[in-house]
Phi, psi and omega in degrees: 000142230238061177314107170313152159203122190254154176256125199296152214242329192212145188286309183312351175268127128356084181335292218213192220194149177273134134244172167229144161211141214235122178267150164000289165317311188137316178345191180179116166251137167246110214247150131302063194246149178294328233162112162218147181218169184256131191206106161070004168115022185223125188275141176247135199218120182245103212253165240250315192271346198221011177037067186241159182240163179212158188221126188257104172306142184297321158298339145259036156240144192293280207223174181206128168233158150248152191284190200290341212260338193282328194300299168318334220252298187307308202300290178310341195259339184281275181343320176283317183258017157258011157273340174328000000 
């Protein structure tokens, strides 16, 4: 397997991060991913071990979490830009 490996601004960030998204339908995916953004009404998904990307419309999904390491990744990116 083929690892993302993106490149970091800080050593202390995470490779990748848990999410779970729970769809509409009922479905639920728990996914590994290096990196995701909202483009155009669609979440873009880079996912961290098979390096595939995916792309979800936003309206078919309820809700989304993320685990402890995307909360860390935030906690670090404040931290960085209150050194400015």
């Amino acid at each position: 397997m083929n690892k993302v490996l993106l490149p970091k601004d800080d050593q202390r960030l995470p490779d990748s991060y848990g999410i779970e998204i729970k769809y509409v339908t009922g479905r639920t995916d728990k996914l590994e991913i290096a990196s995701h953004k909202l483009n155009d009404g669609l979440l873009e998904i880079w996912t961290h071990e098979d390096t595939k990307i995916s792309w979800i419309p936003i309206q078919n999904i309820e809700r989304i979490e993320f685990d402890s390491r995307f909360t860390k990744m935030i906690e670090i990116k404040f931290e960085n830009e209150n050194k400015k």
